[in-house]
DOVOTI-728859 format. One record per residue: residue number from 1; x, y, z of N, C-alpha, C, CB in turn. Coordinates in nm, 3 decimals. Atoms other than C-alpha are relative to their C-alpha. Glycine has a CB too. Example, Ala and Ser with C-alpha at 12.3 -4.5 7.8 and 13.67 -1.06 7.14 Angstrom:
BEGIN
{atom 1 {0.089 -0.119 0.000} {1.230 -0.450 0.780} {0.090 0.120 0.000} {-0.099 0.003 0.125}} {atom 2 {-0.082 -0.119 -0.006} {1.367 -0.106 0.714} {-0.077 0.109 0.073} {0.041 0.046 -0.142}} 
This chain:
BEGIN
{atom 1 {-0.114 0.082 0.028} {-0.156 6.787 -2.023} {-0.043 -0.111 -0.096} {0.059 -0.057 0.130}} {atom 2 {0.038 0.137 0.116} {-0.183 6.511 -2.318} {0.064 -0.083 0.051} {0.040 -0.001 -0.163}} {atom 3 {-0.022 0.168 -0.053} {-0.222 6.177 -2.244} {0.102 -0.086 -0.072} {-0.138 -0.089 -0.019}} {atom 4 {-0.107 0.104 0.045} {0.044 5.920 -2.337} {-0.077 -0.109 -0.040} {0.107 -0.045 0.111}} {atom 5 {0.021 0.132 0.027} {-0.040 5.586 -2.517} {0.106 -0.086 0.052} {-0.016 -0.018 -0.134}} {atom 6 {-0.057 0.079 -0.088} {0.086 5.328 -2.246} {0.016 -0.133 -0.034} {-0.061 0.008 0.105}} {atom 7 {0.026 0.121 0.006} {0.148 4.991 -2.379} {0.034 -0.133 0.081} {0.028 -0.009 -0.091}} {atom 8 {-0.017 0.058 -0.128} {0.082 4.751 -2.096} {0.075 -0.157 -0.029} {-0.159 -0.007 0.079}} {atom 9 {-0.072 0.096 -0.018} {0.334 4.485 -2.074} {-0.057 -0.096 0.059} {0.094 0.029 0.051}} {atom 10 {0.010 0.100 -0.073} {0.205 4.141 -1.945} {0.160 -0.047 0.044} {-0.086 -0.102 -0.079}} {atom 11 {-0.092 0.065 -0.075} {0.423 3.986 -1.715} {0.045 -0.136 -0.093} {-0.066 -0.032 0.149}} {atom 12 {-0.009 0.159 0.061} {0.604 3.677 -1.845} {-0.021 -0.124 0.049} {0.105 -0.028 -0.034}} {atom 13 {0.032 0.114 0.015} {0.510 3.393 -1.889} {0.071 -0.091 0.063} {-0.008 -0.021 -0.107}} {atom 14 {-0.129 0.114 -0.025} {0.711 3.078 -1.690} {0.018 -0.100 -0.094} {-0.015 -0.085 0.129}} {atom 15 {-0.036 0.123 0.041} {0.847 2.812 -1.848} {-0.073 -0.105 -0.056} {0.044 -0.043 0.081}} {atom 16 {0.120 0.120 -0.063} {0.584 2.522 -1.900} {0.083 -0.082 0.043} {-0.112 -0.085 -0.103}} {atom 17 {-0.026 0.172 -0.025} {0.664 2.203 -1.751} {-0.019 -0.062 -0.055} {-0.040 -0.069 0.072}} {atom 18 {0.033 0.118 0.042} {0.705 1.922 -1.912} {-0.081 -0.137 0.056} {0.099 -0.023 -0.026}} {atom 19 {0.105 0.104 -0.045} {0.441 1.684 -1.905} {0.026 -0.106 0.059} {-0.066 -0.045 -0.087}} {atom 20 {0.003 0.121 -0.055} {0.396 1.413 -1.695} {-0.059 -0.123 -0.055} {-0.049 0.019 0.098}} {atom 21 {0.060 0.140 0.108} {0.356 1.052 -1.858} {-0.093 -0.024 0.100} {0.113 -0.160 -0.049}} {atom 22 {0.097 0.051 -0.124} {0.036 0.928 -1.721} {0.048 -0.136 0.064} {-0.160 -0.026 -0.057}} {atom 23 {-0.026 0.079 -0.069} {0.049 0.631 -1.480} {-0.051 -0.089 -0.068} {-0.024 0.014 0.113}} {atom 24 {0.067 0.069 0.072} {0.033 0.319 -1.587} {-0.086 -0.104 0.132} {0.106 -0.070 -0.117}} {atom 25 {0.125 0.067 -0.078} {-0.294 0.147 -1.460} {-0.041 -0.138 -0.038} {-0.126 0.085 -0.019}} {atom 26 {-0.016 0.107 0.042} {-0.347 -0.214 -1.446} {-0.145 -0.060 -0.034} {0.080 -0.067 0.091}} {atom 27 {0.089 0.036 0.050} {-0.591 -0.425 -1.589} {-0.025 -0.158 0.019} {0.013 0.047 -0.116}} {atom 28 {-0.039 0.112 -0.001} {-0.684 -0.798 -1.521} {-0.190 -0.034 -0.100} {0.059 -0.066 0.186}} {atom 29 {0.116 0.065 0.057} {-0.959 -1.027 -1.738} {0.008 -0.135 0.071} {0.001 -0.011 -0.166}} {atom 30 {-0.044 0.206 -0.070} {-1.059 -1.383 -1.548} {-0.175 0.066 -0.012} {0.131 -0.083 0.239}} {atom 31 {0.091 0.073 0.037} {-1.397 -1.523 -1.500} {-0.076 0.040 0.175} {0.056 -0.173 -0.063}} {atom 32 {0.109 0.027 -0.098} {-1.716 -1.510 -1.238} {-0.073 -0.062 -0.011} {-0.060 0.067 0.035}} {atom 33 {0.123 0.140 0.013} {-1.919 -1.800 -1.175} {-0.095 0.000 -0.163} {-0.151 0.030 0.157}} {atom 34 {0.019 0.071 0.115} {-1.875 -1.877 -1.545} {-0.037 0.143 -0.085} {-0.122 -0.134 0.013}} {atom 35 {0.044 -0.133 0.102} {-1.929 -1.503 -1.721} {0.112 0.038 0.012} {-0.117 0.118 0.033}} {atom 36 {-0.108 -0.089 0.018} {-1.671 -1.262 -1.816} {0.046 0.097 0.093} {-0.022 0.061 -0.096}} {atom 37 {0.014 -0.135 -0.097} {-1.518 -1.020 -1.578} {0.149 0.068 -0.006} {-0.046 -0.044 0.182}} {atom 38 {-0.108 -0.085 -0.003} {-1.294 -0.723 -1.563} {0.022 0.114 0.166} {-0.032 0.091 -0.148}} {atom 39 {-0.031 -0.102 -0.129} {-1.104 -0.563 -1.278} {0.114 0.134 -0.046} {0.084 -0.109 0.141}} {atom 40 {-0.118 -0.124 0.043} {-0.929 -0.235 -1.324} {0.073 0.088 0.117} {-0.079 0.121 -0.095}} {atom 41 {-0.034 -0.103 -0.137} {-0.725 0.014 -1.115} {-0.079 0.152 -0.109} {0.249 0.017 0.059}} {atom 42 {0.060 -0.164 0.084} {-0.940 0.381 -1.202} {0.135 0.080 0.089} {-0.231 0.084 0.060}} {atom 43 {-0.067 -0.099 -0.095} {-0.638 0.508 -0.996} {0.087 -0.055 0.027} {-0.056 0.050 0.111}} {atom 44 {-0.094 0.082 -0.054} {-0.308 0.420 -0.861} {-0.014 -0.079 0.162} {0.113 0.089 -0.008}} {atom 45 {0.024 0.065 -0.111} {-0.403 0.191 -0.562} {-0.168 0.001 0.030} {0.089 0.066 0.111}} {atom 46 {0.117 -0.018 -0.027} {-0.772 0.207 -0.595} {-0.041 -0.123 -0.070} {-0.056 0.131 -0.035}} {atom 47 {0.017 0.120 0.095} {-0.905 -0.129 -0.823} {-0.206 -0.034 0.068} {0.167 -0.171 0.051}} {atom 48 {0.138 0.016 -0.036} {-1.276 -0.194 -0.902} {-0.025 -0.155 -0.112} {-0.109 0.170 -0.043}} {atom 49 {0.045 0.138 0.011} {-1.442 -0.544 -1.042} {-0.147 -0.009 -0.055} {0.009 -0.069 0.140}} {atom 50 {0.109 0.012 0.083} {-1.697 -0.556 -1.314} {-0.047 -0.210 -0.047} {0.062 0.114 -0.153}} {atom 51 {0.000 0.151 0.055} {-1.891 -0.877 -1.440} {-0.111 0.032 -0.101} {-0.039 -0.139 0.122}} {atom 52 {0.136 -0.050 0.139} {-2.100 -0.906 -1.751} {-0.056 -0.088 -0.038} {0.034 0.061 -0.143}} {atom 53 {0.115 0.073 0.008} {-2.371 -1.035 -1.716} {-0.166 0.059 -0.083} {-0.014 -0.026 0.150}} {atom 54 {0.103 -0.054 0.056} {-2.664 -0.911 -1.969} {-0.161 0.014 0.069} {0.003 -0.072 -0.112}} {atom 55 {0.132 0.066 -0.035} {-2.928 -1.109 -1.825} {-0.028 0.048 0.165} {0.014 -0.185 -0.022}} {atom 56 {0.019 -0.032 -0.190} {-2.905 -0.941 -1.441} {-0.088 0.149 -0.094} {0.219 0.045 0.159}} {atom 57 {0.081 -0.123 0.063} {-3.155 -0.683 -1.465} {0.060 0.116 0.063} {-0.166 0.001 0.029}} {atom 58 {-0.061 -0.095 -0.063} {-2.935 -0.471 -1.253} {0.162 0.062 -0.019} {-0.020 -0.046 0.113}} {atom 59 {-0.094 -0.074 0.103} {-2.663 -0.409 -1.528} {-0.026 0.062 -0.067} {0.059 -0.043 -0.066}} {atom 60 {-0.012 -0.138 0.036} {-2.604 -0.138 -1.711} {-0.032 -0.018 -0.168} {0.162 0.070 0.046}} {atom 61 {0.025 0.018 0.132} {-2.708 -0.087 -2.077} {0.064 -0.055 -0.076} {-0.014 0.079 -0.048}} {atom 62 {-0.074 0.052 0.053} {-2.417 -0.214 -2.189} {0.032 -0.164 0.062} {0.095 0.095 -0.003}} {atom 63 {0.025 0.155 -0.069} {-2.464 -0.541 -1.967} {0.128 -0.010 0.097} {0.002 -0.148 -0.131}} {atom 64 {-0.059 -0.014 -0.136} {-2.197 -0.473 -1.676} {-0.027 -0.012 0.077} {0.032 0.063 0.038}} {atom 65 {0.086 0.007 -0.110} {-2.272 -0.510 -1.337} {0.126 0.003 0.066} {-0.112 -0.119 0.023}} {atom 66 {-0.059 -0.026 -0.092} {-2.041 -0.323 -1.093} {-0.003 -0.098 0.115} {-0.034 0.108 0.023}} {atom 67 {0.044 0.000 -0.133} {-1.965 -0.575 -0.806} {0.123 0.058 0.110} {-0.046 -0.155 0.032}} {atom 68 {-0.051 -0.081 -0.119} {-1.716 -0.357 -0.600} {0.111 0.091 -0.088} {0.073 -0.105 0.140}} {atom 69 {-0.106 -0.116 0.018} {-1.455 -0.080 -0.622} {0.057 0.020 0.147} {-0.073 0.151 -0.063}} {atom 70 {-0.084 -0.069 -0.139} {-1.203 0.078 -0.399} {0.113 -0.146 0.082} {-0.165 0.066 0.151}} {atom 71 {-0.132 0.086 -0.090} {-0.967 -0.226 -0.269} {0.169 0.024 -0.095} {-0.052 -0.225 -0.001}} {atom 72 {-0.142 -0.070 0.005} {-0.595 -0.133 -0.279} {0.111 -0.130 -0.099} {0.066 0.031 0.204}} {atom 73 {-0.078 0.069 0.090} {-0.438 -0.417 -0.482} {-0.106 -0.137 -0.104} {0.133 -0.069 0.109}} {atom 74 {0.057 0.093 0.067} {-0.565 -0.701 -0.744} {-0.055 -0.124 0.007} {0.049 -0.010 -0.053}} {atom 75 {0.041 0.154 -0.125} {-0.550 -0.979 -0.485} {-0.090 0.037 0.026} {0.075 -0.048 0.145}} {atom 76 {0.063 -0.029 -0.153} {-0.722 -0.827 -0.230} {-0.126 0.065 -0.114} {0.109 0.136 0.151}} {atom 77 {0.148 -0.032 0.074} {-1.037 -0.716 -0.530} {-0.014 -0.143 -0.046} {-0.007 0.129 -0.143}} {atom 78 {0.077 0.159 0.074} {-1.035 -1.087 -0.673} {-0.017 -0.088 0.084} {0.081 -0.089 -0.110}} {atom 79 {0.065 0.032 -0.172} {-1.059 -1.227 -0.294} {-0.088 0.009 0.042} {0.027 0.049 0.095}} {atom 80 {0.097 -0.036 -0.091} {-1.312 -1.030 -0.204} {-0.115 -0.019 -0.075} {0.013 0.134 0.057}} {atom 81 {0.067 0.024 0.033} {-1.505 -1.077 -0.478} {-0.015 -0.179 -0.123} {-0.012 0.127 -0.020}} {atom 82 {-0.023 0.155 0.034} {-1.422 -1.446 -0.637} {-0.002 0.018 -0.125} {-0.103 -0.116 0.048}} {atom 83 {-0.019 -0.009 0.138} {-1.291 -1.324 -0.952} {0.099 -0.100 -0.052} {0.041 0.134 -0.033}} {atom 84 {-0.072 0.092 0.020} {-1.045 -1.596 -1.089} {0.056 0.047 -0.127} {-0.064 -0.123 0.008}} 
C-alpha cells in the first residue's frame, strides 16, 4: 500500500494575554548617621535599607552596605533601622 504524505497540523495557538504593567515599587532617599541611604521595596510589601558608606570594610564594591531587608512597609524599615 503507498504511504500518504500527512501534514501534521499543530494545534492552535491561544490568544496571548495582554501584558501586565509591572508594579509600581517605591523608593525613599534620607540619611544614616550622616551618609547617604536608600530604602527600596524589591517587591510589593517586602522593603530593604541600604547605606553608603565606602569606608566600612564590609560594603560592597560599589560602597553599599546592606543594613536590612524584608519589613512590610517604609515606616516600619526606617524605624527599625534609623533611616530619616
Amino acid at each position: 500500500m503507498p504511504s500518504k504524505d500527512v501534514l501534521a497540523e499543530s494545534p492552535p495557538t491561544p490568544a496571548a494575554a495582554p501584558a501586565q504593567p509591572a508594579a509600581k515599587l517605591g523608593s525613599y532617599y534620607g540619611t544614616y548617621q550622616g551618609k547617604a541611604a536608600y530604602a527600596r521595596e524589591t517587591s510589593a510589601g517586602s522593603w530593604q535599607v541600604k547605606v553608603h558608606d565606602p569606608t566600612n570594610r564590609l560594603a560592597g564594591h560599589d560602597g553599599w552596605l546592606m543594613l536590612g531587608t524584608g519589613w512590610p512597609t517604609l515606616p516600619d524599615a526606617c524605624a527599625a533601622t534609623g533611616v530619616h
